[in-house]
TORPA-27514 format. One record per residue (C-alpha): residue in three letters; z, x, y. Coordinates in Angstrom, 3 decimals. Example, Ala and Ser with C-alpha at 12.3 -4.5 7.8 and 13.67 -1.06 7.14 Angstrom:
! residues 2
<node><type>ala</type><w>7.800</w><u>12.300</u><v>-4.500</v></node>
<node><type>ser</type><w>7.140</w><u>13.670</u><v>-1.060</v></node>
This chain:
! residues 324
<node><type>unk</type><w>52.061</w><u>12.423</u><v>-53.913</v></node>
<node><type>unk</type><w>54.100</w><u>15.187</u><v>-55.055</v></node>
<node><type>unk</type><w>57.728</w><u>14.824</u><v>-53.918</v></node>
<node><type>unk</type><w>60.554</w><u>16.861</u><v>-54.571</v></node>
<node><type>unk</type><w>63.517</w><u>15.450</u><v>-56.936</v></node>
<node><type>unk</type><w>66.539</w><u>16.529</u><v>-56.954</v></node>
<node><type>unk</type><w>68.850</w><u>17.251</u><v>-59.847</v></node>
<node><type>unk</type><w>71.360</w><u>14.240</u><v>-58.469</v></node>
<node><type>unk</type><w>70.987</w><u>12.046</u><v>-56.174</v></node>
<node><type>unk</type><w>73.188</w><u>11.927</u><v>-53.663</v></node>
<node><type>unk</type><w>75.338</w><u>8.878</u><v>-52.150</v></node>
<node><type>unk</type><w>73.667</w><u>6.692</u><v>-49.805</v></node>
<node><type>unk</type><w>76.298</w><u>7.850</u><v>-46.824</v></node>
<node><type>unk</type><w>75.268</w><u>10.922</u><v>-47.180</v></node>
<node><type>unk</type><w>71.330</w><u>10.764</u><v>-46.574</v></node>
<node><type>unk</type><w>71.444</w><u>9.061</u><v>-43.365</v></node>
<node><type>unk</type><w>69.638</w><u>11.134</u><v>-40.524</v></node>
<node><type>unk</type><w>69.393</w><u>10.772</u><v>-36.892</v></node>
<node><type>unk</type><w>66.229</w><u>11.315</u><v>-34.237</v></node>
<node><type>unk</type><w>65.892</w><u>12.371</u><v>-30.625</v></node>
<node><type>unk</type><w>64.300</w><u>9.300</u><v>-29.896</v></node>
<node><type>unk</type><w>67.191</w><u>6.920</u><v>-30.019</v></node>
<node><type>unk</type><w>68.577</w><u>9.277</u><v>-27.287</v></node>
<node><type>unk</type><w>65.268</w><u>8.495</u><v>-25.171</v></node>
<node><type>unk</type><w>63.898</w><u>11.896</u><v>-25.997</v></node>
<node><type>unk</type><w>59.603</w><u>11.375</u><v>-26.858</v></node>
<node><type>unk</type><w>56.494</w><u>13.236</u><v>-26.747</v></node>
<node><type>unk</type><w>54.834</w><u>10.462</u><v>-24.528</v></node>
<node><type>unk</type><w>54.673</w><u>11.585</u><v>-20.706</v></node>
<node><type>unk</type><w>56.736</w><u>9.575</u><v>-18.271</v></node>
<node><type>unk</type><w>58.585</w><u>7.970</u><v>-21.268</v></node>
<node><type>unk</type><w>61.660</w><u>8.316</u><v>-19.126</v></node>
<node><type>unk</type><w>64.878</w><u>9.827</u><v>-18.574</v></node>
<node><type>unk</type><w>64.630</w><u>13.010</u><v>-20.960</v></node>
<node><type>unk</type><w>68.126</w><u>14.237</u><v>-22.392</v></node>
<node><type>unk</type><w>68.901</w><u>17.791</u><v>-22.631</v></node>
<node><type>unk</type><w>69.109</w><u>19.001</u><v>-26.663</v></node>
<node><type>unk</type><w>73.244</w><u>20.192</u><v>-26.401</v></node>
<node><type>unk</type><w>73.825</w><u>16.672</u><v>-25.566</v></node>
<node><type>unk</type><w>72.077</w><u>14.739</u><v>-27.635</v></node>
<node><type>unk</type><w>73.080</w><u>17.603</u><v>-30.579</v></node>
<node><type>unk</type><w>76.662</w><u>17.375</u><v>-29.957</v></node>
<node><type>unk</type><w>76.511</w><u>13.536</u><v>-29.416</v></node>
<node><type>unk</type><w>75.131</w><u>13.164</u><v>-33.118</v></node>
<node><type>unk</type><w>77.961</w><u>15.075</u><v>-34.790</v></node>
<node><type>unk</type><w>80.126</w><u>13.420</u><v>-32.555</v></node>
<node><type>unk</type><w>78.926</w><u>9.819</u><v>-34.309</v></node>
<node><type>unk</type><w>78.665</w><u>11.582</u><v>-37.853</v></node>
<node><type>unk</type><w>75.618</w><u>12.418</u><v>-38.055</v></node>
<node><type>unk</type><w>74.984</w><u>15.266</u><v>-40.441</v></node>
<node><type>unk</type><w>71.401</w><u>15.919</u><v>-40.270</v></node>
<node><type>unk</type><w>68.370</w><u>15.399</u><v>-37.829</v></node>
<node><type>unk</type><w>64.507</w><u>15.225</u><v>-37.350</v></node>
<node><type>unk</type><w>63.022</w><u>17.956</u><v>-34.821</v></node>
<node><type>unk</type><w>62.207</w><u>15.583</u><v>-32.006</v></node>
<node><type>unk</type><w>58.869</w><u>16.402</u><v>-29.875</v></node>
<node><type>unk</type><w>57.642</w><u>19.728</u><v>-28.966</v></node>
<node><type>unk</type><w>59.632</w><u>21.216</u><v>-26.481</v></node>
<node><type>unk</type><w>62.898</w><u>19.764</u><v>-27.244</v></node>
<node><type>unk</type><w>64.193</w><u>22.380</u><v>-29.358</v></node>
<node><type>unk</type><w>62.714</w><u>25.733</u><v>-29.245</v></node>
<node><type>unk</type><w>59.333</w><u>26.350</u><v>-30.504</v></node>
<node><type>unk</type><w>60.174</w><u>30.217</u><v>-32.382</v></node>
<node><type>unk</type><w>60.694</w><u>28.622</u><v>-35.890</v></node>
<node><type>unk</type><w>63.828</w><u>30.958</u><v>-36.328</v></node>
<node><type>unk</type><w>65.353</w><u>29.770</u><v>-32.763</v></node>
<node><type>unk</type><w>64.842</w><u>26.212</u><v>-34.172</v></node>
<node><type>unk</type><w>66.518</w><u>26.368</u><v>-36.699</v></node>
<node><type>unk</type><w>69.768</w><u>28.096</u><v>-35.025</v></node>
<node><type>unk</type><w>69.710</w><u>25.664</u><v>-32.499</v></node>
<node><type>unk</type><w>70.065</w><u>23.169</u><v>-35.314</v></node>
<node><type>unk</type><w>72.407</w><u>25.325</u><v>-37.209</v></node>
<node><type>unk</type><w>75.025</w><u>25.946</u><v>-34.506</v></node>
<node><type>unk</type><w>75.235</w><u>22.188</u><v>-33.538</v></node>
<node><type>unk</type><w>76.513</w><u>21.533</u><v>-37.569</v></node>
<node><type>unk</type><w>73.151</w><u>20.055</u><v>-37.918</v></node>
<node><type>unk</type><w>70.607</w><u>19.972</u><v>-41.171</v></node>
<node><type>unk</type><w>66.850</w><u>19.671</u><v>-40.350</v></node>
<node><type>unk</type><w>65.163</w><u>17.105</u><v>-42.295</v></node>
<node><type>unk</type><w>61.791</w><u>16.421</u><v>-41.053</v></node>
<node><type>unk</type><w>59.562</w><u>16.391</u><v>-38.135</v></node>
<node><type>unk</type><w>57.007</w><u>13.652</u><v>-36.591</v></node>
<node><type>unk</type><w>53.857</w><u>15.026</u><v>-36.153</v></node>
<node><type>unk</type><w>51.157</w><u>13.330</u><v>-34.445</v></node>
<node><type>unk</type><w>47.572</w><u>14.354</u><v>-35.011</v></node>
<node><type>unk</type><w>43.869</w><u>13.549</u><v>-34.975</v></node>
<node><type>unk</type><w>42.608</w><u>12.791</u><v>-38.608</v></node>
<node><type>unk</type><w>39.490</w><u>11.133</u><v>-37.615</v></node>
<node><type>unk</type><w>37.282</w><u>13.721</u><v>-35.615</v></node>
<node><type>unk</type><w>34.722</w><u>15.104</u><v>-38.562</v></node>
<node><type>unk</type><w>34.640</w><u>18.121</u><v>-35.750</v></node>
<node><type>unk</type><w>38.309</w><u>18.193</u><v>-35.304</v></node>
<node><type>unk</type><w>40.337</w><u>20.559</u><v>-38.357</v></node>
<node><type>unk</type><w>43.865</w><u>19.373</u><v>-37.888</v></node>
<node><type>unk</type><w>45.791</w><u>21.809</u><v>-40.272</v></node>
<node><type>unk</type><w>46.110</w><u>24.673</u><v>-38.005</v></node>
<node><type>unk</type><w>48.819</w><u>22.469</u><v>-35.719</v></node>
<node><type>unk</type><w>50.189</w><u>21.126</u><v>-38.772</v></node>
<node><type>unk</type><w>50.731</w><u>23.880</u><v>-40.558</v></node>
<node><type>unk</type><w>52.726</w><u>25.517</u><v>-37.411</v></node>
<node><type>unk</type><w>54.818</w><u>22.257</u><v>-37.599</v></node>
<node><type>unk</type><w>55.362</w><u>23.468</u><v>-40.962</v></node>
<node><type>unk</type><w>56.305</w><u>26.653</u><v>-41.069</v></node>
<node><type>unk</type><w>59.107</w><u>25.636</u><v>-38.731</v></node>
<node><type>unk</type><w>60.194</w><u>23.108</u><v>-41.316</v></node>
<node><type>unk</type><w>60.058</w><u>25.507</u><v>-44.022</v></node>
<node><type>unk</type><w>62.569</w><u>28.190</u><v>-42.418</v></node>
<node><type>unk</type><w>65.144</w><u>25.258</u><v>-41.450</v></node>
<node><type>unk</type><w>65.326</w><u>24.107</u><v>-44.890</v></node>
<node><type>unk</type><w>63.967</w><u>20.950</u><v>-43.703</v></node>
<node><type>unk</type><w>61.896</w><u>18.149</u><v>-46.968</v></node>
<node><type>unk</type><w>59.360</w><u>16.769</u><v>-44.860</v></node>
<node><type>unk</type><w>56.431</w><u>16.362</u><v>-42.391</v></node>
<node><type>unk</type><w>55.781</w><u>13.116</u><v>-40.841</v></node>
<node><type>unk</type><w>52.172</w><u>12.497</u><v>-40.063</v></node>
<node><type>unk</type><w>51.086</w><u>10.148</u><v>-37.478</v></node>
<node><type>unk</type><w>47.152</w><u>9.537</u><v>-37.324</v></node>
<node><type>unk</type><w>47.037</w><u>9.815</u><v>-32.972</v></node>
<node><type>unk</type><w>44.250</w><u>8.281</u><v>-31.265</v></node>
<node><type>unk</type><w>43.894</w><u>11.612</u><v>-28.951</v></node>
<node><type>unk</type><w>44.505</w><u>9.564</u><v>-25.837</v></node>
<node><type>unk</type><w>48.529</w><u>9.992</u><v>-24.563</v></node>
<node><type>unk</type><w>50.583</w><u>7.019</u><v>-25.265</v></node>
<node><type>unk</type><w>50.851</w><u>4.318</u><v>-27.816</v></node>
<node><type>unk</type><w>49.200</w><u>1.062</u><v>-25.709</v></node>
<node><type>unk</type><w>45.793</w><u>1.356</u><v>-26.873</v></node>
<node><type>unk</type><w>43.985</w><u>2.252</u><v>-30.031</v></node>
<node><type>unk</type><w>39.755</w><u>2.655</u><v>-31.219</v></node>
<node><type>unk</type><w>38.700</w><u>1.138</u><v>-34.282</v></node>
<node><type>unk</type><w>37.676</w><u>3.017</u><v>-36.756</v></node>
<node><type>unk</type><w>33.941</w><u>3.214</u><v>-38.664</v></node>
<node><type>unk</type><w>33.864</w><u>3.995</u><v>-42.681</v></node>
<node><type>unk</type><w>32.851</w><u>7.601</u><v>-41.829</v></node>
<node><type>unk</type><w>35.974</w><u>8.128</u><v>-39.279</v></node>
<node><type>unk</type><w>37.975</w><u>6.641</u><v>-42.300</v></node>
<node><type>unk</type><w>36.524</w><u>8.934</u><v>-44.620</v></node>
<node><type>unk</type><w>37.444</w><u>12.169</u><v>-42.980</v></node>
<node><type>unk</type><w>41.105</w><u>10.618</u><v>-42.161</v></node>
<node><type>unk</type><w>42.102</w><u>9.976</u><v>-45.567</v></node>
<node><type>unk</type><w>40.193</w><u>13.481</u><v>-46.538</v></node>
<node><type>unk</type><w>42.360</w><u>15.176</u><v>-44.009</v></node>
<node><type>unk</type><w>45.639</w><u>13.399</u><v>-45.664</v></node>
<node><type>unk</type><w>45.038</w><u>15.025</u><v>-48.640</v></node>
<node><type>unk</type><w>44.328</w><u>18.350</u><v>-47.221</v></node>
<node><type>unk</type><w>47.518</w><u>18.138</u><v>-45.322</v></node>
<node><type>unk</type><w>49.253</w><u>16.921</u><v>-48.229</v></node>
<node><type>unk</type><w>48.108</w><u>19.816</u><v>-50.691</v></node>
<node><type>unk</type><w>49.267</w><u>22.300</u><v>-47.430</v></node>
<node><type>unk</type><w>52.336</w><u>20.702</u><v>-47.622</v></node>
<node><type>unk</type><w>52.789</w><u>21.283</u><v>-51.640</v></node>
<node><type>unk</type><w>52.294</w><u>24.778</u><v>-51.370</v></node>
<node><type>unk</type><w>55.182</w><u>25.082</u><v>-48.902</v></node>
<node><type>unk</type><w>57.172</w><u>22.719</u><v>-50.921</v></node>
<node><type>unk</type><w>57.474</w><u>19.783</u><v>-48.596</v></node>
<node><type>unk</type><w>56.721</w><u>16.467</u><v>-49.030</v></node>
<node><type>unk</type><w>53.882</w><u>15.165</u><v>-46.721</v></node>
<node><type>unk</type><w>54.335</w><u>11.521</u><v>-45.195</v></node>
<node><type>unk</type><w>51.670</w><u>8.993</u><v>-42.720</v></node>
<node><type>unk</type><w>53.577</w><u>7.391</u><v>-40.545</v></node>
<node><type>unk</type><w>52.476</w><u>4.001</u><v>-39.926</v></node>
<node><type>unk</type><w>53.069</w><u>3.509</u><v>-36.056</v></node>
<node><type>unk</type><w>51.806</w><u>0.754</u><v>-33.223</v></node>
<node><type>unk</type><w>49.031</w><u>2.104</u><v>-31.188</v></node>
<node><type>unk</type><w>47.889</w><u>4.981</u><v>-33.607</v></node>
<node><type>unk</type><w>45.054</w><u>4.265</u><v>-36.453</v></node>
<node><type>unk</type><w>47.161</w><u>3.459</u><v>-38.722</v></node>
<node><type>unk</type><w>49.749</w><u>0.592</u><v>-37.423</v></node>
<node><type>unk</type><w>49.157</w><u>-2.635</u><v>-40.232</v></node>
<node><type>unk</type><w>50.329</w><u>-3.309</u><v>-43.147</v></node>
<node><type>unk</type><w>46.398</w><u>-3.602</u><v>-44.296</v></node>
<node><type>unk</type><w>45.836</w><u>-0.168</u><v>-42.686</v></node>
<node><type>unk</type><w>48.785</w><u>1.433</u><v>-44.705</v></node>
<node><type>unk</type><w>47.305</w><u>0.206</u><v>-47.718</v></node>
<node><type>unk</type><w>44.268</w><u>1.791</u><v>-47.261</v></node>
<node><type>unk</type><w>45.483</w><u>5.081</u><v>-46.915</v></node>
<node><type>unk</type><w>47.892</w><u>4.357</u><v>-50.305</v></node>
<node><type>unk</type><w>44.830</w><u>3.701</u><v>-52.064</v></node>
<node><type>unk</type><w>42.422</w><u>6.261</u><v>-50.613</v></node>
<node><type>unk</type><w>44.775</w><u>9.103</u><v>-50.412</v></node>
<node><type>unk</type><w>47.423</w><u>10.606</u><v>-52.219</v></node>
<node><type>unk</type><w>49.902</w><u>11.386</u><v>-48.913</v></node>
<node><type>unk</type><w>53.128</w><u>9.909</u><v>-49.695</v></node>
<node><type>unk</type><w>54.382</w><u>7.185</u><v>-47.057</v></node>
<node><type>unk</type><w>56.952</w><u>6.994</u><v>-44.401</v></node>
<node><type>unk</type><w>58.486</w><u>3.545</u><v>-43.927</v></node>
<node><type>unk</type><w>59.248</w><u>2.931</u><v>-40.375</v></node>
<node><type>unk</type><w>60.871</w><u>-0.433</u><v>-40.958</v></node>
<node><type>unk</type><w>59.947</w><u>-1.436</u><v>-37.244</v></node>
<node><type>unk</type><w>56.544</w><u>0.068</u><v>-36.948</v></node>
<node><type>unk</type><w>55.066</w><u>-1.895</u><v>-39.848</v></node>
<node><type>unk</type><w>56.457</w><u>-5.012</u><v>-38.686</v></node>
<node><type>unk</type><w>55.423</w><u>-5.093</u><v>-34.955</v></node>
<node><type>unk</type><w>52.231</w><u>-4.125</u><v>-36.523</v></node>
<node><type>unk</type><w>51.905</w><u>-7.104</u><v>-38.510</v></node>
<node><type>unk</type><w>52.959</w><u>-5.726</u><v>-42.159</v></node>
<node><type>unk</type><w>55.566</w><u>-6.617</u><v>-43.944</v></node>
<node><type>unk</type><w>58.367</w><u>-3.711</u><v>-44.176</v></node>
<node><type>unk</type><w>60.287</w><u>-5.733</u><v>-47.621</v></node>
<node><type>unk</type><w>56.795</w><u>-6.351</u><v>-49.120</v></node>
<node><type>unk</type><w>55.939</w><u>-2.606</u><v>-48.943</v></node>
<node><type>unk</type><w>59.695</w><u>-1.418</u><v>-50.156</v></node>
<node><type>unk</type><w>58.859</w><u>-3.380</u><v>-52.870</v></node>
<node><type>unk</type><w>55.343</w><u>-2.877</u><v>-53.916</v></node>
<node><type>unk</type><w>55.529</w><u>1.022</u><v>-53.467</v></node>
<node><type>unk</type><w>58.782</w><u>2.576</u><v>-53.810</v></node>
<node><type>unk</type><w>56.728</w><u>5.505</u><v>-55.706</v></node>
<node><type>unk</type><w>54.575</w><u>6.459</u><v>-52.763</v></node>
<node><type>unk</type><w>57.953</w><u>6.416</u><v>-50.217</v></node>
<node><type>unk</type><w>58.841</w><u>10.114</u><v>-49.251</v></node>
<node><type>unk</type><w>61.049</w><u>9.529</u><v>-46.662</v></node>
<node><type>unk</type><w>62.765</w><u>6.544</u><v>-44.387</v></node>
<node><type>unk</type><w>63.065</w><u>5.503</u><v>-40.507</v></node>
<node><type>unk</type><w>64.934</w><u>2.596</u><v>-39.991</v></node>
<node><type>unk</type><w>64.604</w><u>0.005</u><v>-36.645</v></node>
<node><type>unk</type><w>65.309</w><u>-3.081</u><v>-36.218</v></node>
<node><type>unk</type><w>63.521</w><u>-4.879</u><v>-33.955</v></node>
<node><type>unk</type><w>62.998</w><u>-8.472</u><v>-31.464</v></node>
<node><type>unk</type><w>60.421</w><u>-10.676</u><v>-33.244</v></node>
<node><type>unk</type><w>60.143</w><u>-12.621</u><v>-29.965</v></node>
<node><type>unk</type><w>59.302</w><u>-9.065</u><v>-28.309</v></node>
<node><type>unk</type><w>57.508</w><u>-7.258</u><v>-30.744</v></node>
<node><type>unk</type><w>54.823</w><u>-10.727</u><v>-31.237</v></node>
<node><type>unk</type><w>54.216</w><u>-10.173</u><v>-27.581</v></node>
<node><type>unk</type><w>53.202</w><u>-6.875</u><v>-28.221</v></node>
<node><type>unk</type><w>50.809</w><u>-7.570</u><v>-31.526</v></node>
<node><type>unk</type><w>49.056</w><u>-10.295</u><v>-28.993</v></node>
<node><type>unk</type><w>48.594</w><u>-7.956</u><v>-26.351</v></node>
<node><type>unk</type><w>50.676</w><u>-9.901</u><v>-23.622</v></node>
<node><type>unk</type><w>52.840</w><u>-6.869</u><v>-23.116</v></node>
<node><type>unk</type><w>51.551</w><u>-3.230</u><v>-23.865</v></node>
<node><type>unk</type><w>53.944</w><u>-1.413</u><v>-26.600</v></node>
<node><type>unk</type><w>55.850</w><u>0.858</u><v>-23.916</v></node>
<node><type>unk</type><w>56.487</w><u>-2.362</u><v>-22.087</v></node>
<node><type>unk</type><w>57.703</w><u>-4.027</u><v>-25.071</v></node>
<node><type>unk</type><w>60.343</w><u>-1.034</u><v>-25.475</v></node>
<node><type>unk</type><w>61.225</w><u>-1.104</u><v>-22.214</v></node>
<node><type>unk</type><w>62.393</w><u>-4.374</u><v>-22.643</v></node>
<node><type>unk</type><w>64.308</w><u>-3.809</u><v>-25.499</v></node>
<node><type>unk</type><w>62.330</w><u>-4.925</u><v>-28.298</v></node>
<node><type>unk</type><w>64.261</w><u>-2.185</u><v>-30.877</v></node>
<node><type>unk</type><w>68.100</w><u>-3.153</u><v>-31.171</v></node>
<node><type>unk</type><w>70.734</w><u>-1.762</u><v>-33.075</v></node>
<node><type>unk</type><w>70.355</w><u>-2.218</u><v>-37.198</v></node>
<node><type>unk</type><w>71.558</w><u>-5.514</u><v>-38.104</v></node>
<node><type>unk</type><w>70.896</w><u>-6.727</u><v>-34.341</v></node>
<node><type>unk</type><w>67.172</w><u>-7.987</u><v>-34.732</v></node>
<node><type>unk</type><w>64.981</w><u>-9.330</u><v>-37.293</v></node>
<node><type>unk</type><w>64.101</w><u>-6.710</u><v>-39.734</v></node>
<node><type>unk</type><w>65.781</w><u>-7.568</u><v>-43.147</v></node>
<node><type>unk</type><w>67.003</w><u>-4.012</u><v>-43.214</v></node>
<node><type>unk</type><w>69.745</w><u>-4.383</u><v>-46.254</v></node>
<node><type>unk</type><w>67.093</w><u>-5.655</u><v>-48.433</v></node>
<node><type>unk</type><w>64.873</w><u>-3.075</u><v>-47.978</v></node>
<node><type>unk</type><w>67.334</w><u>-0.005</u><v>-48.334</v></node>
<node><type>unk</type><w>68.913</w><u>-2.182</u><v>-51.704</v></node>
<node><type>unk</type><w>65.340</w><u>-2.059</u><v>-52.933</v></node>
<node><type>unk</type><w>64.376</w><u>1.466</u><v>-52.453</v></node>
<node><type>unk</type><w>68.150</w><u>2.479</u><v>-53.905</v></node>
<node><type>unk</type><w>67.343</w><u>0.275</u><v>-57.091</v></node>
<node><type>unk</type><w>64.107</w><u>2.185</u><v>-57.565</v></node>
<node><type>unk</type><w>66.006</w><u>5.766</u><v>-57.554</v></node>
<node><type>unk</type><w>64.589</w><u>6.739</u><v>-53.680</v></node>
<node><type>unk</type><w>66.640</w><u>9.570</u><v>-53.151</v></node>
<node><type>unk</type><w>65.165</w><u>11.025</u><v>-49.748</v></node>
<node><type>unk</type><w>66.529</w><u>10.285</u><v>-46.219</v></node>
<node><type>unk</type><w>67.328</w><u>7.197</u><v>-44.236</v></node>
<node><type>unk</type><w>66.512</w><u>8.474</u><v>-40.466</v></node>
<node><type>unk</type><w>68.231</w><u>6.330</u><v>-37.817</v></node>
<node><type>unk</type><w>65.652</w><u>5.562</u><v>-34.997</v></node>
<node><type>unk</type><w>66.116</w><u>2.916</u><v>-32.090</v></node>
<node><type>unk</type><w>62.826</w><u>3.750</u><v>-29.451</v></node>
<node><type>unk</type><w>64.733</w><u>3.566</u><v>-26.324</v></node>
<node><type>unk</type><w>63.937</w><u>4.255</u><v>-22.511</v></node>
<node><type>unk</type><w>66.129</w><u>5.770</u><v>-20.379</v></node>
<node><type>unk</type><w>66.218</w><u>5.141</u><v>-16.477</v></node>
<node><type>unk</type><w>68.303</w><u>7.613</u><v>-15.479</v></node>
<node><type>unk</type><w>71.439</w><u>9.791</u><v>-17.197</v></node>
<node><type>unk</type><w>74.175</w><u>7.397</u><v>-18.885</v></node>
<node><type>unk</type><w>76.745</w><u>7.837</u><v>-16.063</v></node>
<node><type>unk</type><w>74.702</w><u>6.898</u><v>-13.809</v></node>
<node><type>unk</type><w>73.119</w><u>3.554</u><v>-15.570</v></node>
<node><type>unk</type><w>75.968</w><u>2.995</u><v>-18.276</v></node>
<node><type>unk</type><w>73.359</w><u>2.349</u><v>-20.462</v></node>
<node><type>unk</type><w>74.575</w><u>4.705</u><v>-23.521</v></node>
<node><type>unk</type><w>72.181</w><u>5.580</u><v>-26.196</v></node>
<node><type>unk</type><w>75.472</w><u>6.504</u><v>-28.780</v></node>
<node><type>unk</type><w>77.476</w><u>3.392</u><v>-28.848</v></node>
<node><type>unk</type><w>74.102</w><u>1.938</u><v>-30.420</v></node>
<node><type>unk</type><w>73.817</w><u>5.059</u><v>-32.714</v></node>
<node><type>unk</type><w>77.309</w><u>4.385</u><v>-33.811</v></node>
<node><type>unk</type><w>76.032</w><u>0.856</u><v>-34.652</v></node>
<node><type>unk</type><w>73.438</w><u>1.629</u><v>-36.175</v></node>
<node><type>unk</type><w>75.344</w><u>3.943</u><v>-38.392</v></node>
<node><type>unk</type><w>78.189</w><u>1.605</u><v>-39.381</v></node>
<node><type>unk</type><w>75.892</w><u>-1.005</u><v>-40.597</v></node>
<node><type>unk</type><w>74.281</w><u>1.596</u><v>-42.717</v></node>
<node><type>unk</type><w>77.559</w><u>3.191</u><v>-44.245</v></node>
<node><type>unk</type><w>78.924</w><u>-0.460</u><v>-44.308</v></node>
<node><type>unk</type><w>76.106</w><u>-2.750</u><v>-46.271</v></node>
<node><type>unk</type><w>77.721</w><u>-3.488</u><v>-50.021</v></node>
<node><type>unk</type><w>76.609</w><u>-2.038</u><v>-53.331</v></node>
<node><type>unk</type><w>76.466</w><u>-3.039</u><v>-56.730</v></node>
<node><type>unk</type><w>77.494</w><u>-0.260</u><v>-58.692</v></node>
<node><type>unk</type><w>76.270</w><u>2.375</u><v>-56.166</v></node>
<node><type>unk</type><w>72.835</w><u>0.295</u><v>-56.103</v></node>
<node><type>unk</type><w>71.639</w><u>-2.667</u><v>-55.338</v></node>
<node><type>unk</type><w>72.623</w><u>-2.717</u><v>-51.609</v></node>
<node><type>unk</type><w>73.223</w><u>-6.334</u><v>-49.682</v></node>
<node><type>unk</type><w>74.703</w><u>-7.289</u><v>-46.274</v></node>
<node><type>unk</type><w>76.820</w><u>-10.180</u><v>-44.831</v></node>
<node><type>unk</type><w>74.610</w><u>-11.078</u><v>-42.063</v></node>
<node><type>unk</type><w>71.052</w><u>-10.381</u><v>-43.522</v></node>
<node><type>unk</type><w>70.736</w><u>-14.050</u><v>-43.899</v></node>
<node><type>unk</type><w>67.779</w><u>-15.352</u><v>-41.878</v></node>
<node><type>unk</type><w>66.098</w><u>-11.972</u><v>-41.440</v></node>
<node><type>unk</type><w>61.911</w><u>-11.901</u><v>-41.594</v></node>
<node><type>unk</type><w>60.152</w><u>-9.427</u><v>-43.277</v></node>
<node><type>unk</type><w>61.653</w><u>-10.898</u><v>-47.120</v></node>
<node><type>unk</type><w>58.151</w><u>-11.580</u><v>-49.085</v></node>
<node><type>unk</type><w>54.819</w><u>-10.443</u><v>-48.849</v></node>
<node><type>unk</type><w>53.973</w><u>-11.959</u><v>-45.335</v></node>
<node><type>unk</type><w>50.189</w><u>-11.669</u><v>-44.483</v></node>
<node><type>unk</type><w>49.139</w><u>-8.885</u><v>-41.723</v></node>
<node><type>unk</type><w>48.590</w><u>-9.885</u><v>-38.255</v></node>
């Protein structure tokens, strides 16, 4: 992986990003209540939030130039953008759609491209396994995308993410050794799908190009991995909380990315369905935002590094815990 270093890194506070989806906003149909862009743009400088990932198609406009103005005039930065495609189809070429996902990165100034490897059924509850030859072309599509991505000068990133190909810690391994794509680390993602979030942080901070952070409901999220409740089920019933809520040992794992100099972006992300606008459910998306955030800005340092946190005591997800 070939990711872009900066001249100095900067402080921690400062590289924390926010997402449409922890204002409901997703690609999947009939996720729920949608949220119109000037709210949940204005709502995220509102809370602090300097910088943001695109959100699904649609949500902002698609004209790379009018993205990036829409962005622009709500005091926003664009970091990055989550990208589902099909990797696995030898018949299938899946650079033309992400390279249009990257040329609208490119003129916002945005670092990265998040790469999810989609099924190419709607929806995250179900999943095919994969045989060596489907394997084969994914990880020979990674590097194609990633090499895309070079020329541009963004950092490519898989996503590991329930209900895609790639959900388990043994999965994400797989592509780390067959591939050069540099990794995403969706704290919440990897655990639900039975890998160990800490383990990974630790084992390969080289590969890590960029950062979403969830916490999330062990008691939910094994209900999910068993199949007693499908994963939009599992969300619906609140299986992501606010950072420092659930069971993701979140401090350790941003303390041991900051020891190893990661200097990319720490997106916040809580997967949350609406029912219906906020005033009309008083279920509001922000005041967990603003939770979210404060833990972040508020876990302790050790000379700007090592980062640890009053109540990560009891927390899962602190040594190499088999896959599930």
């Amino acid at each position: 992986m070939s990711t872009p270093t900066p001249t100095a890194r900067a402080p921690l506070a400062e590289r924390i990003a926010g997402a449409p989806i922890s204002w409901g906003v997703c690609e999947v149909p009939n996720w729920g209540h949608q949220l119109d862009p000037d709210t949940v743009l204005r709502e995220m400088r509102e809370v602090g939030i300097v910088a943001t990932e695109f959100g699904p198609d649609g949500f902002l406009p698609d004209e790379p130039v009018a993205k990036a103005e829409a962005l622009d005039a709500a005091g926003l930065k664009a970091v990055g953008q989550f990208v589902p495609a099909v990797l696995h189809d030898p018949g299938h070429d899946p650079l033309p759609e992400v390279e249009t996902a990257m040329e609208a990165l490119t003129v916002a100034g945005a670092t990265t491209v998040v790469i999810a490897a989609a099924t190419g059924v709607e929806g995250y509850d179900a999943r095919p396994e994969l045989d060596d030859t489907q394997w084969d072309t994914l990880l020979q599509n990674l590097d194609l995308i990633t090499a895309a991505a070079e020329a541009r000068g963004l950092t490519a990133t898989l996503h590991p993410h329930v209900g895609t190909l790639v959900e388990s810690g043994e999965e994400t391994e797989r592509v780390l050794a067959g591939s050069r794509i540099g990794l995403c680390l969706d704290t919440g993602h990897l655990l639900i799908g039975g890998g160990d979030p800490v383990a990974i942080a630790r084992s390969h901070p080289d590969r890590i190009g960029h950062v979403h952070l969830k916490d999330v409901r062990l008691d939910v999220a094994g209900r999910v991995r068993s199949g007693d409740l499908a994963y939009t089920e599992g969300v619906a019933e609140g299986m992501y909380v606010p950072l420092g809520e659930g069971d993701v040992d979140v401090a350790a794992i941003v303390g041991s990315l900051e020891d190893a100099g990661y200097a990319g972006w720490y997106v916040l992300e809580q997967d949350t369905i609406l029912t219906g606008p906020p005033s009309q459910t008083g279920v509001d998306p922000l005041a967990d935002v603003r939770m979210s955030l404060d833990f972040v800005r508020n876990v302790r340092t050790s000379g700007g590094q090592g980062v640890t946190s009053p109540d990560a005591t009891g927390a899962v997800g602190t040594s190499g815990r088999s896959d599930g």
